[in-house]
Every structure is written in C-alpha cells, then in structure tokens.
C-alpha positions as CSV (number, residue, x, y, z in Angstrom):
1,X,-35.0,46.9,53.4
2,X,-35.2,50.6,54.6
3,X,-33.1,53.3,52.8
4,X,-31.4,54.4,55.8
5,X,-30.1,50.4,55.9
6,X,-29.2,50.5,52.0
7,X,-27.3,53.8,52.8
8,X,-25.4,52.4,55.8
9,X,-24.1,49.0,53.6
10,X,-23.5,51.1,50.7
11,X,-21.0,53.1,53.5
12,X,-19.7,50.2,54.5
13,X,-18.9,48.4,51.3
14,X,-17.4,51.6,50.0
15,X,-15.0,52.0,53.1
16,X,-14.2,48.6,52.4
17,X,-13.0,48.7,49.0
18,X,-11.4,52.1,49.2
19,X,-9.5,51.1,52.3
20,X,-7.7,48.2,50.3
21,X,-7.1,50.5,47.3
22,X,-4.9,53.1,49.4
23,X,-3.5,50.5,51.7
24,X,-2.0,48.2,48.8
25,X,-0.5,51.1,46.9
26,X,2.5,51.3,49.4
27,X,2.4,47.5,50.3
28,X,2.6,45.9,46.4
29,X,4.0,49.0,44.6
30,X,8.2,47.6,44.4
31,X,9.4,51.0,44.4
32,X,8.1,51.5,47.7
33,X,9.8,48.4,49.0
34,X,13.1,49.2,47.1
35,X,15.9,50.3,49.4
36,X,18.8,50.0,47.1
37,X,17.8,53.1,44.3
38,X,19.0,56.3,43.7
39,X,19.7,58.8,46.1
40,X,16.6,60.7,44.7
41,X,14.3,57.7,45.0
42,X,15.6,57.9,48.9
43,X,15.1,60.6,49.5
44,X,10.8,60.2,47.8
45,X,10.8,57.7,50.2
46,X,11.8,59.1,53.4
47,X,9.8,62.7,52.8
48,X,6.9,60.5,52.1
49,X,7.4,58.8,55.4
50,X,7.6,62.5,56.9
51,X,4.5,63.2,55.4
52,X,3.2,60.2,57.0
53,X,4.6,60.9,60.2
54,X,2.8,64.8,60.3
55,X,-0.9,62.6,58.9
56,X,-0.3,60.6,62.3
57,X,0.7,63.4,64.4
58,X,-2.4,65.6,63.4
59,X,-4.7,62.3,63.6
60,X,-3.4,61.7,67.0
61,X,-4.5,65.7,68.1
62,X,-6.8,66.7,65.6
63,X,-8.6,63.4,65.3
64,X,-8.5,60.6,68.1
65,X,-7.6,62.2,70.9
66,X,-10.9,65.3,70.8
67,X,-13.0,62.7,70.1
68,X,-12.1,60.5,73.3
69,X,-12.5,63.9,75.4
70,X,-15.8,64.5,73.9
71,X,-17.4,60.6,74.1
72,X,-15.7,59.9,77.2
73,X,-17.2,63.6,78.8
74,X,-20.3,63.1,77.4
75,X,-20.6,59.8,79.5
76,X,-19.5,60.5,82.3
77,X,-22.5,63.0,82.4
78,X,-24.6,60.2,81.5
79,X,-23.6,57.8,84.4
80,X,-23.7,60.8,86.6
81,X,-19.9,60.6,87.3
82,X,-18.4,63.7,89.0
83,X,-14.8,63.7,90.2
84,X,-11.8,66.3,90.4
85,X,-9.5,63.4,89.6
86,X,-8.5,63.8,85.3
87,X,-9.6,60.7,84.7
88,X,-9.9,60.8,80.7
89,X,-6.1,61.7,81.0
90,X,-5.3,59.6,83.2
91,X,-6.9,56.4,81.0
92,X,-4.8,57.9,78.0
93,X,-1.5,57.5,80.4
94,X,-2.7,54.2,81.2
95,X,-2.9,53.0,77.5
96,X,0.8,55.0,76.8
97,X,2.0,53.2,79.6
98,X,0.8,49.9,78.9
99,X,2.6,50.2,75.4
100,X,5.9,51.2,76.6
101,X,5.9,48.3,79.6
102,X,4.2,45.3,76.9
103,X,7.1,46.6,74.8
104,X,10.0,46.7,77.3
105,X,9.0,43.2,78.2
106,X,9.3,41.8,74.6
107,X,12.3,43.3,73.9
108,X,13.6,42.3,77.5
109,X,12.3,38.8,76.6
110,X,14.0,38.6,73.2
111,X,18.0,39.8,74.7
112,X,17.6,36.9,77.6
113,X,15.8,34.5,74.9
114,X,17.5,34.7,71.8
115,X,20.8,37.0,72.7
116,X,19.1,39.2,70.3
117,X,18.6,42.8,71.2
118,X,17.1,46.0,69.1
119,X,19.5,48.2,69.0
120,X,17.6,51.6,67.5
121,X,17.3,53.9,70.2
122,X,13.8,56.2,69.7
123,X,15.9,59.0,70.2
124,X,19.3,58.9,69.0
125,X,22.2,61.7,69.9
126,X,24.0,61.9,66.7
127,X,26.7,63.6,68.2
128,X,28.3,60.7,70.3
129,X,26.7,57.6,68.0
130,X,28.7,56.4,64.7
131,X,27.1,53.0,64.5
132,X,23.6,53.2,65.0
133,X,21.0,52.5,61.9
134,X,19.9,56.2,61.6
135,X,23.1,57.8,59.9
136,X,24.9,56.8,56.4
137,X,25.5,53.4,56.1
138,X,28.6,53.6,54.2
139,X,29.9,50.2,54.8
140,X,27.8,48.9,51.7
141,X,28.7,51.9,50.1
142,X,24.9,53.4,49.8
143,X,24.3,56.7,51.3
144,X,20.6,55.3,53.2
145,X,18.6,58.0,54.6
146,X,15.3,55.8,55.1
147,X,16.1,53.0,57.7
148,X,14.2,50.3,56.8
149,X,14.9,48.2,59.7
150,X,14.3,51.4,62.6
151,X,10.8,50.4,62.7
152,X,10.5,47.7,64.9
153,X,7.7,45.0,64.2
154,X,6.3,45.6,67.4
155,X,5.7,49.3,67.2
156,X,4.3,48.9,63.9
157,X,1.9,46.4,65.7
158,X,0.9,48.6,67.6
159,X,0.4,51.6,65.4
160,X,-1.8,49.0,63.8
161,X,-3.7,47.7,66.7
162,X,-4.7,51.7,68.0
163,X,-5.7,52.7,64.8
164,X,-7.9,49.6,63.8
165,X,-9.6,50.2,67.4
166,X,-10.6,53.9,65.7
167,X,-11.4,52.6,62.8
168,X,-14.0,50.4,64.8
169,X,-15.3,53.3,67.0
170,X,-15.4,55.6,63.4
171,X,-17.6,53.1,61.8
172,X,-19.1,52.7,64.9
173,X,-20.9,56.5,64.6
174,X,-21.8,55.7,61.3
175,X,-24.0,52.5,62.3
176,X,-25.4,54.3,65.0
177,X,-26.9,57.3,63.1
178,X,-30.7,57.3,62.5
179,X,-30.8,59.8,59.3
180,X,-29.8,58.9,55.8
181,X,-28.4,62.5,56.0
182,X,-26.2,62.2,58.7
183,X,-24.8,58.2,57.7
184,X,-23.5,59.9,54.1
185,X,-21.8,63.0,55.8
186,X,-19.5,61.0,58.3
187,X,-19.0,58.1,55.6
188,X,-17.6,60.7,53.4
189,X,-15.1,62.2,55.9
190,X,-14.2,58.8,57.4
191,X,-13.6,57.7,53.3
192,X,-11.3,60.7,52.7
193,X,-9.9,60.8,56.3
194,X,-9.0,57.3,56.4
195,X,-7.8,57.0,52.5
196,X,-5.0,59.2,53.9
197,X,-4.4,57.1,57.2
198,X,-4.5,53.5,55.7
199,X,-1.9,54.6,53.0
200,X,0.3,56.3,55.8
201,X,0.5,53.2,57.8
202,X,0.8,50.7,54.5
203,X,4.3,53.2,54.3
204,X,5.2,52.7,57.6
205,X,4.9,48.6,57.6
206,X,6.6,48.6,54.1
207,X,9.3,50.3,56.3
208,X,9.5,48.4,59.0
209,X,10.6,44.7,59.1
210,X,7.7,43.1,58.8
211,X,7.0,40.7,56.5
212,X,4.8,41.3,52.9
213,X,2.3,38.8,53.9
214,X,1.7,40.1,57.2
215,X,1.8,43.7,55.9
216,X,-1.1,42.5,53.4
217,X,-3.0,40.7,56.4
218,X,-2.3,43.8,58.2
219,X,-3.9,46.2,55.5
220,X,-6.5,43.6,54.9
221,X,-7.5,43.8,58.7
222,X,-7.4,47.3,58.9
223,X,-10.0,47.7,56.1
224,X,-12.5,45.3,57.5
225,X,-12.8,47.3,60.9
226,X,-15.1,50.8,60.1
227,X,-17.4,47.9,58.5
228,X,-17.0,46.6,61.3
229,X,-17.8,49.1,63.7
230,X,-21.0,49.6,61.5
231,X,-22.2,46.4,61.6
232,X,-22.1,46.3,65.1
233,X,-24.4,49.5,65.3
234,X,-26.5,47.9,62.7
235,X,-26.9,45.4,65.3
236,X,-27.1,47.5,68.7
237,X,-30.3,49.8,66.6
238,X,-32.2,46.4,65.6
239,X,-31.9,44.7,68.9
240,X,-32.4,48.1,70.7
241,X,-30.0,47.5,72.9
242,X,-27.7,49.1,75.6
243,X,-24.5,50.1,73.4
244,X,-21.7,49.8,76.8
245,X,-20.9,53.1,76.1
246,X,-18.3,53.5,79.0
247,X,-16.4,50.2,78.2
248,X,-16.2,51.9,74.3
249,X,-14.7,55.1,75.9
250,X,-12.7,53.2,78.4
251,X,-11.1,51.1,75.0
252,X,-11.3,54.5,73.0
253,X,-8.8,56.1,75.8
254,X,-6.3,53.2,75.5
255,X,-6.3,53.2,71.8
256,X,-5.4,57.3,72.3
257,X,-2.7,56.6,74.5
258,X,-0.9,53.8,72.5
259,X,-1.1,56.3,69.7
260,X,0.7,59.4,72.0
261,X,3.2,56.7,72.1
262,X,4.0,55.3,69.0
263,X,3.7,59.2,67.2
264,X,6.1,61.1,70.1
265,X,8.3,58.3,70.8
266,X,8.5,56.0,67.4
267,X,7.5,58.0,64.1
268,X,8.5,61.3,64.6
269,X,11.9,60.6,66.2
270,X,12.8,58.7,63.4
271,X,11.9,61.1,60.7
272,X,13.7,63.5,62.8
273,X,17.0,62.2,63.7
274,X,17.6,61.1,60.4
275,X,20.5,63.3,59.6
276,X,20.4,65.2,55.6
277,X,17.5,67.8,54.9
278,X,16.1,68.6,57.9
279,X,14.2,71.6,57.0
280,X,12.7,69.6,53.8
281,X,11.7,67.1,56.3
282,X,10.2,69.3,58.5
283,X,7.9,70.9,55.9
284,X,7.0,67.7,54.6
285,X,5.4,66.8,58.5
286,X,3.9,70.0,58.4
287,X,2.0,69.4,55.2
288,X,0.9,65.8,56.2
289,X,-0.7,67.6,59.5
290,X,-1.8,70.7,57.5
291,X,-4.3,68.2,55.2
292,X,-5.6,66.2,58.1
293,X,-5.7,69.8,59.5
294,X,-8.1,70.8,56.8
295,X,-9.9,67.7,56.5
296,X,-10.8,68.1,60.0
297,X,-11.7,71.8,59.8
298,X,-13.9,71.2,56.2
299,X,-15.4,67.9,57.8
C-alpha cells in the first residue's frame, strides 16, 4: 500500500472518530437536554447556542461560501464559460430559495393535513407578541430563555443536510491530493474546523424537537461524510477518472444557499430575539465567529 494511501485512511479514520466524540457531547450529555434547571444553567445553555450561532455564521462566510466562489470560478475557466450573468450567485439564490419554498410547502402541508401549524415566527416583534415561544414562559412558572421547541425539525434538517454536503466536498480535497504533505495539512484543519461545527450542530438538534435517536442518526451521518468525500477521491485517483467537477460546484452552490438560509433566517433570529442579555449574547456570536475567524486565517 503506498504511504500517501496509509496517510489518507489514517485521515479518514481520525475524522471519523473525532467527529462522533464532539457530536455526542451535546447529544448524550443530560444537562444539555435539561430544560427545567436553574436560571444559570439557562442561561449556559442559550450563550452556548450563541456561540453556536456566531461558528455557523463565520462557517457560512468565512468557510463555505469562498470556497464555492473559488471551485465554482475555477471551473468555469475550465469549461471555458464566459458570461456577464452572476451565475455562482445566482445558484446560491437558487439553493436559498429552494429551502424556503420545500419548507413553506411542508408547513403548508401540515396546517391543511393535520390542523397543526408552527407557530414560531423567524423573526418575532416583541413589542406586539405576548404569546409566542421566544419570551418568558411564566405560565409554568420557569423563566425559559432557550426555547427548546423554536427550532423546527425541518430547519434542523436542513442545517444538517448543507453541512454534511460540505463535509463531503471537505473530504473530497483531501482524497484528491497527490502529496502526503498536503493530505495531513487539510486533514488537520478540516479535524479542528469540523470538531467545532459537528458540536455546534449536536447543540442545535438537542434544541430543537427532534428526537434522541434521530439526533444520534443524525450525528452519526454527519461523521461518516468527510470519509466519505475521501473515499470517493480515493476512488476518482485509482480509476483516473473525470471527477464531474461542475455538477460538484453546481451541488456545492445549493448547499451554500441552504446555509444563507437557515444562519440569516433560523439561528441567528432566534438567538437574537430572545429577550434578557442581549449584549452577553451578542459577544458570545462574536466569539464563536472570532475562532472560526482564526481557524480560517491560521489554516
């Protein structure tokens, strides 16, 4: 076996089982799943989501949405592709919009269906709202400020689904190298990188109403996609075959826009309109998006 192989399935083995160490903290941990402790342990819980919340928002500018422009420009140079439409935008739009309508049609599907309806706005106007699942919830007589039923299933889907499509186009680059060098450099930021990510989003299911086993299948699935992604350019180097670059940036753009969506119009308006300590909340964003800031700028 060459070394350059042994290096790439040592890379994908160790993405593996690091994955599933950070991702079942949140999702078997009880005090994570606890909703009816102090005041102090809600308010852990909700500046950790924050600090999610800024990890997401730096992965989707920092991160996901660069390296779309770059693959998807480097391409299009490839096949020779010259137009003045913004066509790289204009695939993230697609994917954003293809989110909101898939959602819209569920949730459409679910008042006629069941006489059920969601009733967390993404952006809520505290001033004229009493009611809504974002405030206090006195009538139990807890003082909530993390809503664990905000999230909706769907969204967290979602966040799921774009980030395990970058997980598959990260581990993608790694099975694709041709140095032993260059495999052990982007194995080591994609380890630390997505340490932070698969932990963020384990907080977010916990939050959300979905249930343990699927948050487990979830994590689970999430972990086996950079392997993924580098056993399929394992694969595309021994056959010496075409890779279908354009389809991968075509699915890479998508995957950006469903993740404009669910960080703008799901996590951060959460996090946000969540009323007590605003300014606390606001610093803990800004330090989840200053260390995937720094990650970026070290890796």
């Amino acid at each position: 076996m060459d070394y350059i192989l042994q290096v790439k399935i040592g890379a994908l083995v160790g993405l593996l089982l690091l994955t599933l160490l950070f991702g079942f903290i949140p999702a078997r941990v009880k005090w994570f799943r606890n909703t009816d402790g102090t005041e102090t342990h809600r308010t852990v819980l909700s500046l950790i989501s924050c600090f999610a919340g800024g990890v997401f928002l730096a992965a989707c500018l920092l991160d996901i949405i660069p390296d779309y422009l770059s693959d998807i420009s480097t391409e299009l140079d490839a096949q020779k592709i010259e137009t003045s439409f913004p066509l790289p935008e204009f695939i993230i739009a697609a994917g954003f919009f293809a989110v909101l309508i898939l959602e819209k049609l569920v949730l459409n599907c679910r008042e006629i269906g069941e006489a059920q309806e969601e009733n967390a706005p993404l952006i809520v106007d505290d001033r004229n709202s009493h009611g809504h699942s974002h405030g206090d919830l006195e009538s139990n007589g807890h003082h909530v400020h993390v809503d664990f039923e905000a999230h909706s299933p769907f969204r967290s889907f979602i966040l799921f689904l774009s980030l395990s499509l970058h997980s598959v186009f990260e581990g993608l680059a790694i099975g694709l190298q041709n140095t032993d060098s260059k495999v052990l450099e982007i194995c080591i930021a994609i380890l630390v990188h997505k340490s932070i990510i698969v932990f963020s989003l384990s907080v977010k299911l916990v939050q959300s109403a979905v249930r343990p086993l699927w948050v487990v299948t979830y994590i689970v699935v999430f972990a086996m996609m950079s392997p993924l992604g580098i056993g399929i350019g394992i694969s595309v180097i021994a056959a010496q075959l075409e890779a279908g670059a354009l389809i991968q940036v075509v699915l890479e753009g998508l995957a950006a826009g469903t993740f404009v969506y669910i960080t703008f119009l799901e996590i951060l308006p959460h996090e946000l309109n969540s009323p007590g300590k605003q300014l606390l909340k606001v610093l803990f964003i800004l330090l989840g998006f200053t260390a995937m800031a720094a990650l970026t700028f070290l890796g």
